[in-house]
C-alpha positions as CSV (number, residue, x, y, z in Angstrom):
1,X,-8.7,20.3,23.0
2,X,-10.6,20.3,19.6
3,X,-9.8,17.2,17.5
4,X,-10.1,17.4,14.0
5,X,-11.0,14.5,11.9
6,X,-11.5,13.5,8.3
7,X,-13.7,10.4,7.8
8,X,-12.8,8.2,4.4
9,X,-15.0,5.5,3.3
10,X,-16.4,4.7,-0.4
11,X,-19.8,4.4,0.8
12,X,-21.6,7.5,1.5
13,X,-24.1,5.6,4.6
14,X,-20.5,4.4,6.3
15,X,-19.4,7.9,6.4
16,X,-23.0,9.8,7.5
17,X,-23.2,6.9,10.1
18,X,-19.7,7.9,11.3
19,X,-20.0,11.4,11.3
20,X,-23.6,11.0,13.3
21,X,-21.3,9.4,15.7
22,X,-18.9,11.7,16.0
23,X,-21.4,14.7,16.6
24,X,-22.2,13.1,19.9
25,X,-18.9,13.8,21.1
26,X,-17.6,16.5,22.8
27,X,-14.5,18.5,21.3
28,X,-14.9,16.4,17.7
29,X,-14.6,18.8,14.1
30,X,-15.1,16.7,10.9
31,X,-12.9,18.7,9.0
32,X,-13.2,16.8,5.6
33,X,-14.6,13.2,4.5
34,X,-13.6,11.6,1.2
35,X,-15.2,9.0,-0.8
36,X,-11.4,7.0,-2.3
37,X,-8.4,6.5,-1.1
38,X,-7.0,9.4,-3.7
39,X,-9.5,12.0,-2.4
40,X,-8.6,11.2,1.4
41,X,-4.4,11.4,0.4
42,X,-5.6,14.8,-1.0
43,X,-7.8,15.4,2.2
44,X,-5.4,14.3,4.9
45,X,-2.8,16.6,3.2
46,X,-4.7,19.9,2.6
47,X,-6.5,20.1,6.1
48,X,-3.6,18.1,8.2
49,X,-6.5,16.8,11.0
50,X,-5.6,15.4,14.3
51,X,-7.5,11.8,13.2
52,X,-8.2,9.9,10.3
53,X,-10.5,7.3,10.1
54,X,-9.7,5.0,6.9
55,X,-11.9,2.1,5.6
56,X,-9.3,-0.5,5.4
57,X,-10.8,-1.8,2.0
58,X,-11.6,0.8,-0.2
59,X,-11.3,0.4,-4.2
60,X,-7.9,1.4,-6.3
61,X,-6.2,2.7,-3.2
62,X,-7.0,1.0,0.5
63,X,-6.9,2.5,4.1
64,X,-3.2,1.0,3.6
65,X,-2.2,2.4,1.0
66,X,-3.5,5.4,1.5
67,X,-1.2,5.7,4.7
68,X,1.6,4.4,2.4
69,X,1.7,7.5,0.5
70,X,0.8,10.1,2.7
71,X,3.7,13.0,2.7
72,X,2.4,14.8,5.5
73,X,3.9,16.2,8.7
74,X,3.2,16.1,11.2
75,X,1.2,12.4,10.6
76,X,-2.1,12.5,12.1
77,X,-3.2,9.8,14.4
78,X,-5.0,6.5,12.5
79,X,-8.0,4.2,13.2
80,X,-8.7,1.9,10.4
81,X,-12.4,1.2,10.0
82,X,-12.6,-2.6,8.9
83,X,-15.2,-5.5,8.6
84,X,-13.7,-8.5,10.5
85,X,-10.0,-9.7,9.4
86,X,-8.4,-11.4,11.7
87,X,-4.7,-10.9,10.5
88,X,-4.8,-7.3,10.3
89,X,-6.2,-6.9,13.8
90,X,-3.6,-8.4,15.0
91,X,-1.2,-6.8,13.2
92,X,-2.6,-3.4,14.3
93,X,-3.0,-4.8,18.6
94,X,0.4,-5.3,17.9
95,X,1.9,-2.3,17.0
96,X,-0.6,-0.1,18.9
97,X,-2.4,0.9,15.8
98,X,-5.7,1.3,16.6
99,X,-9.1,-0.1,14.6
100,X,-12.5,0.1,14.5
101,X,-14.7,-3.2,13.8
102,X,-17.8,-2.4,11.5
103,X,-20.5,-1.8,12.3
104,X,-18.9,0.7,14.7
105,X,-20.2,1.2,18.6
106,X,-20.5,4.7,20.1
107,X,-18.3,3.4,22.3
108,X,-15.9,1.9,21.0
109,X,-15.7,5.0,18.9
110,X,-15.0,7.4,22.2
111,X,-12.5,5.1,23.0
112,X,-10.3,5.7,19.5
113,X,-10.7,9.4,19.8
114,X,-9.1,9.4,23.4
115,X,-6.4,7.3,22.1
116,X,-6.2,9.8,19.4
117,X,-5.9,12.6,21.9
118,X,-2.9,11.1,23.6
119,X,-1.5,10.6,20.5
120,X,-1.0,13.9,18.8
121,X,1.7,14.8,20.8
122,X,3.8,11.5,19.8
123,X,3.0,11.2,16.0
124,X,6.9,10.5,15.0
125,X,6.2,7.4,16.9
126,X,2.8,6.8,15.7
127,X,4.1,6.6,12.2
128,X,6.8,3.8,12.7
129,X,4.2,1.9,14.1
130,X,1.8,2.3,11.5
131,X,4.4,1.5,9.0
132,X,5.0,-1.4,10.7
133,X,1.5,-2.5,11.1
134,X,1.0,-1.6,7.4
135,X,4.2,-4.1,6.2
136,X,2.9,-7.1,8.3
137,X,-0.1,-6.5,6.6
138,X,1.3,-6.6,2.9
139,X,3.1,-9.8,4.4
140,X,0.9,-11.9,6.0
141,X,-2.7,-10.5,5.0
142,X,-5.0,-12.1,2.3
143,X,-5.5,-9.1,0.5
144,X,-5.8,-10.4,-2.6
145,X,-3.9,-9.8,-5.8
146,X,-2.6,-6.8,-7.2
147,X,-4.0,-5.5,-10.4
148,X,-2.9,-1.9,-10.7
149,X,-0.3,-0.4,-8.6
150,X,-0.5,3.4,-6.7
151,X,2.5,5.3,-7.2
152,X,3.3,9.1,-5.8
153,X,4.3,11.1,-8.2
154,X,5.5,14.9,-7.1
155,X,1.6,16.4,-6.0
156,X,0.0,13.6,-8.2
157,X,-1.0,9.6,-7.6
158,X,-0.4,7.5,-11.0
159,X,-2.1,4.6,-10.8
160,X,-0.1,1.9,-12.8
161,X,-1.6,-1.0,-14.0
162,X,0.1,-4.7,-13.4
163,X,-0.7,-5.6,-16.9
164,X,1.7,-3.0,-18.4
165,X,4.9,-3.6,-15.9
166,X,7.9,-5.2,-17.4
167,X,10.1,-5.1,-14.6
168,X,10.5,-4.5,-11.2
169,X,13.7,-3.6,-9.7
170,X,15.2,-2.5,-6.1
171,X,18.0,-0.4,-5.9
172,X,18.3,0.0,-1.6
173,X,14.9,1.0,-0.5
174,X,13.5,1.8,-3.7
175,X,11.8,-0.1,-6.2
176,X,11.8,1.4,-10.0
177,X,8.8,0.3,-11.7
178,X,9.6,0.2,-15.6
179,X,6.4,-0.4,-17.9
180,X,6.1,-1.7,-21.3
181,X,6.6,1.7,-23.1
182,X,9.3,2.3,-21.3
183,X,7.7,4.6,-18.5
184,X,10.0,4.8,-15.3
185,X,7.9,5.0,-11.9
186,X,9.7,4.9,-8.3
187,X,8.7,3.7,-5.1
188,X,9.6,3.0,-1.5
189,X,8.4,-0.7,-0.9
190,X,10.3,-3.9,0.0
191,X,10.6,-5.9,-2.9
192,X,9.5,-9.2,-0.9
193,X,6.6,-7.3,-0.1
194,X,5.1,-6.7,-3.5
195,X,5.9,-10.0,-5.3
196,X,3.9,-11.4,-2.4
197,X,0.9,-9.4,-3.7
198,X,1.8,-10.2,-7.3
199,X,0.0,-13.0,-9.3
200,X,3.4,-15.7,-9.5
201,X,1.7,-16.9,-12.9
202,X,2.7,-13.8,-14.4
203,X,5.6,-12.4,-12.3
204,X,8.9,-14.2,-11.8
205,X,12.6,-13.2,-9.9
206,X,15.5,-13.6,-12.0
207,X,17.8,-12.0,-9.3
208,X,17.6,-11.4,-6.0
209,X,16.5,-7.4,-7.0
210,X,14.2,-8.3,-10.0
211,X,11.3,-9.3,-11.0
212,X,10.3,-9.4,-14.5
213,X,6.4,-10.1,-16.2
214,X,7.0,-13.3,-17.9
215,X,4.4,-11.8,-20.6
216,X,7.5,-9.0,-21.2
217,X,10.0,-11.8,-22.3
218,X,11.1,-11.1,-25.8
219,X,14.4,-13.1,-26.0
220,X,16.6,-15.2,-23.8
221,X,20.5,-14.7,-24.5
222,X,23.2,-17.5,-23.3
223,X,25.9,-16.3,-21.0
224,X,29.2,-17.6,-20.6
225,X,28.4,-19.9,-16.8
226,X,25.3,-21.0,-17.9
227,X,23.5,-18.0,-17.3
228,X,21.2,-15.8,-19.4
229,X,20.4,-11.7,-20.0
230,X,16.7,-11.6,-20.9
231,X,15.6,-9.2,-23.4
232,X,12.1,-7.0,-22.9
233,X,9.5,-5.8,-25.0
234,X,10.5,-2.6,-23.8
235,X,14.3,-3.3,-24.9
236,X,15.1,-3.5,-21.4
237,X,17.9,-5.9,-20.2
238,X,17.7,-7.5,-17.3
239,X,20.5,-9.9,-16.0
240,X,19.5,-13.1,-15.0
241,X,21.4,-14.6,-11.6
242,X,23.0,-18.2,-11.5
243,X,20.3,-19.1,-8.7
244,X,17.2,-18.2,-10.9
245,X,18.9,-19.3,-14.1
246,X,17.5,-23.2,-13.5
247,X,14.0,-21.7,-12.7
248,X,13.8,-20.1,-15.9
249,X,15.0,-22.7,-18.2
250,X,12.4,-24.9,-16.9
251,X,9.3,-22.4,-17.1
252,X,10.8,-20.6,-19.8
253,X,13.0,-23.1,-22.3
254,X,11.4,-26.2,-22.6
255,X,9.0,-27.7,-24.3
């Protein structure tokens, strides 16, 4: 069987150096390569290949991410290209994801693509785990703090940045995104999940399905049980639970 592939990396050598790999096997089309995470979404979608190999760190949108927003069907099978990190292997041996340590050996290479092959013919399974890999990830992983957020968007990827979010807020499986002119984006994502990759400085809960950018605050109004509605920039108001109430009058009314 012929397996197609698309190769995404930001660095043109990681990608020849790949591809030269894959040319030594048998059976192996590159059907695509892309040099961001956008570009690969865009790839992945348009040629639907058997295989993608993602760099797990890749600017603006990662080799996560990337499989985050993928609306493609059937999903094709995943090996995340990675320098050493020792939480997301684990997270992938876990789940059966599979991964490929940099530099990358022939054969450890030959190895992914067979796994590949005796994949494609389970790839509804393949994507639960790699959304499960992908959320232990988000977790657990040191990945750093968000500064601009990746949202889909119909055929489009808006790229929002953290600076500009007022609030955050789940409704079931969603999140809703509002920013401070009043721009409305929505997204699948655990709310635990992005806070944890949120800088706590700036971001704080006041319920158990909001967060709010402190920067945002306009006003804080009295309710009756000693709670409070806070007031946006963006005229937004946001209730403020009897839980989080105490946090914020500490970090937000004294002085």
């Amino acid at each position: 069987m012929m397996l197609r592939v698309v190769i995404a990396d930001d660095e043109r050598p990681a990608r020849a150096f790949l591809a030269a790999l894959l040319e030594k096997i048998e059976g192996i089309a590159i059907v695509g390569e892309a040099a961001s995470g956008s570009e690969a979404i865009e790839v992945i979608e348009r040629e639907r290949p058997d295989l993608a190999l993602l760099d797990l760190q890749m600017p603006e949108l990662d080799g996560l991410e990337v499989v985050r927003l993928l609306e493609v069907e059937p999903m094709p099978a995943v090996a995340f290209v990675t320098a050493y990190d020792e939480y997301a292997v684990r997270a992938f041996e876990l789940n059966a994801v599979d991964y490929l340590l940099k530099p990358v050996g022939e054969k450890r290479l030959r190895e992914a693509i067979e796994r590949a092959r005796a994949r494609v013919d389970s790839r509804a399974e393949q994507k639960a785990k790699l959304d499960k890999a992908v959320s232990e990830i988000d977790i657990g992983g040191e990945r750093g703090l968000l500064e601009r957020i990746p949202v889909r968007k119909r055929h489009e990827i808006v790229i929002v940045p953290v600076g500009r979010i007022a609030a955050i807020e789940a409704e079931g499986e969603l999140l809703h995104l509002t920013t401070d002119r009043g721009e409305r984006h929505t997204m699948t994502r655990a709310l635990k999940e992005l806070e944890a990759r949120l800088d706590p400085k700036r971001f704080m809960r006041l319920s158990r399905g909001a967060l709010v950018n402190v920067e945002r605050i306009e006003s804080v109004s009295p309710m009756p049980g000693g709670t409070y509605v806070v007031t946006l920039s963006n005229k937004q108001r946001i209730s403020v639970s009897r839980q989080r109430s105490k946090e914020l009058r500490e970090r937000l009314l004294k002085f």
